[in-house]
C-alpha positions, 0 to 999 in steps of 0.5 A, a space after each residue: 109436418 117436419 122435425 125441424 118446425 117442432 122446435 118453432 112450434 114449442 117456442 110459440 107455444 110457450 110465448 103465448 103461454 107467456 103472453 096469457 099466464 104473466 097478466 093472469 099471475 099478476 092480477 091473481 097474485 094482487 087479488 091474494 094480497 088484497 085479501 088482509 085489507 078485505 078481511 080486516 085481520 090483524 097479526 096484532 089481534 092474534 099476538 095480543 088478543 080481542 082486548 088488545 088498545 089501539 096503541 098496542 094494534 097500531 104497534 104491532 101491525 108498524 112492525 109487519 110494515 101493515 101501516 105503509 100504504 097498500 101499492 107499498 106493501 104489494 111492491 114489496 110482497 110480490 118483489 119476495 113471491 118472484 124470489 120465493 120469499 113468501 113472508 112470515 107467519 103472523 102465527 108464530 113468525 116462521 118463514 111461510 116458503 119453509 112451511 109450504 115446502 114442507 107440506 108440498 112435498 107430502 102433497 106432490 107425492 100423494 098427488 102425482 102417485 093419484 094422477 098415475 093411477 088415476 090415468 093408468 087405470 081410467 085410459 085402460 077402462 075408457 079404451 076398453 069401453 070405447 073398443 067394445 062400445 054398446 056392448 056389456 062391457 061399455 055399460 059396465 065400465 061406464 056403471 063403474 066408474 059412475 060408481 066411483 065417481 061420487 064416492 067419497 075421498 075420505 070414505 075411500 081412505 077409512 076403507 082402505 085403512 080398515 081393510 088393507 092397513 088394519 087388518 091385512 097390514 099390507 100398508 101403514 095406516 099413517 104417516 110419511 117417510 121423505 123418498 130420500 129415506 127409501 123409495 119402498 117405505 115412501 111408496 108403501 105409506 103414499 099408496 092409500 092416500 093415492 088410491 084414495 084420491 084417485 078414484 076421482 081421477 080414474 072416473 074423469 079419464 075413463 069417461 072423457 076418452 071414451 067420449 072423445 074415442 067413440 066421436 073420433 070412430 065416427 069421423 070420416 079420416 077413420 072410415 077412409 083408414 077401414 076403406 084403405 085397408 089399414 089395420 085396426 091396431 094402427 086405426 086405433 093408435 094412428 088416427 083414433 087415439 091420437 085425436 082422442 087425447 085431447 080432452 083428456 089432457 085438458 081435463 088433467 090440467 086441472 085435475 093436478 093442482 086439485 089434486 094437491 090442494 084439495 086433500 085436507 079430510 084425506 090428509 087428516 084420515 092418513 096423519 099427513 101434514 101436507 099443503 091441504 093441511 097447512 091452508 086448512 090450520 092457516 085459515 083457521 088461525 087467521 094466518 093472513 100470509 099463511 093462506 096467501 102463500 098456499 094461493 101463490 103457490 096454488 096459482 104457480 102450480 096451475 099455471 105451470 101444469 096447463 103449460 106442461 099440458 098445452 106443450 103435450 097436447 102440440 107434440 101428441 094431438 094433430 089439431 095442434 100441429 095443424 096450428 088448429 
């Protein structure tokens, strides 16, 4: 294929991106508002409390515009999401986006520093096992990272701050500091909340490419590269590899956004007050724009990740430049 088709082909990648994300954002975004008609809360039964008259629930909630009707109130709500304005909260009044762009930064750096490692250190132990596949080395690996595939996160972290933080003081224990403030002080405190989720993602990555390296040793393009005489180095990275990222790819389009939002114990364990944590105390206060707008942005994040992951897999995989 040439250079000059790559261009068409990221357009066309990102309109049907665009065809399948807009409807599936929308009918995500109305299922989450629906969600304080379907749980009957009420910013008035958190201000006033159980006992609170009818008059003074149907005061407060004329207040909040809760007493407009439904497709009103969604108009208006989803007309802030597209301006990033995601409400207030019922809590204590203060502005939902402010709150989550708080926490998210915490997240996002925990999580990309996860996915990093997760990546690094699984792509090498899945080569590894592939290049030297039915061997001691393959079941090695391949018992490795079964082990640490269903070890706990948070079990993870209070090993990590007992052994490298307590004793050894090679880490904070706790805390965060913004990257602004210096990038050493920001990596020494994301280090073991990141080595602590990323075990998930080595285990994940190290099995998937493995799986799909071993299958792509098999196919017949490969076997005609060893008849032709080309080199290993360049079988492995010309025909291997490149037909082996696929899966891989796919799995960490997932994996990211779980990343960020899944960490609530793991947020609690280092003293991070992150995304996870936030919809964690917004659930539990009943704080109905709270917990919509950790789903907004959870679906953004998403959907925005499988985009970046769908434009990689046109440049890197040759399926997807054959438009397969």
């Amino acid at each position: 294929m040439t250079v000059s088709r790559t261009p068409g082909r990221v357009l066309g990648i990102l309109a049907r991106s665009v065809v399948i994300f807009v409807p599936v954002f929308l009918v995500a975004t109305f299922v989450t508002f629906a969600l304080r008609s379907l749980s009957g809360l009420s910013p008035a039964r958190i201000q006033l409390g159980e006992e609170a008259t009818p008059e003074a629930i149907a005061r407060v909630e004329a207040q909040w515009g809760l007493d407009r009707p439904f497709l009103v109130q969604y108009g208006d709500w989803i007309g802030g999401v597209l301006h990033g304005q995601l409400g207030a909260s019922w809590t204590n009044g203060a502005d939902i986006s402010t709150l989550i762009g708080l926490g998210l930064g915490v997240s996002l750096s925990v999580a990309t520093f996860a996915l990093v490692i997760g990546v690094v250190v699984g792509f090498a132990l899945g080569t590894l096992a592939a290049l030297r596949r039915t061997t001691w080395v393959d079941r090695a690996v391949t018992g490795f990272v079964t082990v640490i595939s269903v070890m706990p996160a948070f079990v993870v972290g209070i090993v990590l701050v007992a052994v490298l933080a307590v004793q050894l003081h090679l880490f904070p224990s706790a805390g965060y500091v913004p990257a602004g403030q210096g990038l050493g002080p920001w990596l020494a405190h994301i280090t073991l909340p990141a080595l602590a989720l990323s075990l998930d993602v080595v285990a994940d990555v190290a099995r998937q490419l493995r799986s799909s390296l071993v299958a792509a040793y098999r196919e017949n393009y490969v076997t005609g590269a060893v008849v032709r005489g080309l080199s290993p180095r360049r079988i492995f990275f010309v025909h291997v590899l490149r037909n082996g990222l696929g899966p891989v790819l796919a799995t960490l389009g997932l994996k990211f956004p779980a990343l960020v939002g899944a960490s609530v114990v793991t947020e609690w364990i280092f003293g991070l007050q992150g995304f996870g944590r936030f919809a964690n105390d917004s659930a539990q206060a009943g704080d109905v724009p709270g917990v919509q707008g950790v789903l907004v942005v959870s679906i953004a994040l998403v959907v925005a990740f499988n985009l970046v992951v769908n434009l990689v897999l046109a440049r890197v995989t040759p399926a997807a430049q054959r438009g397969v």
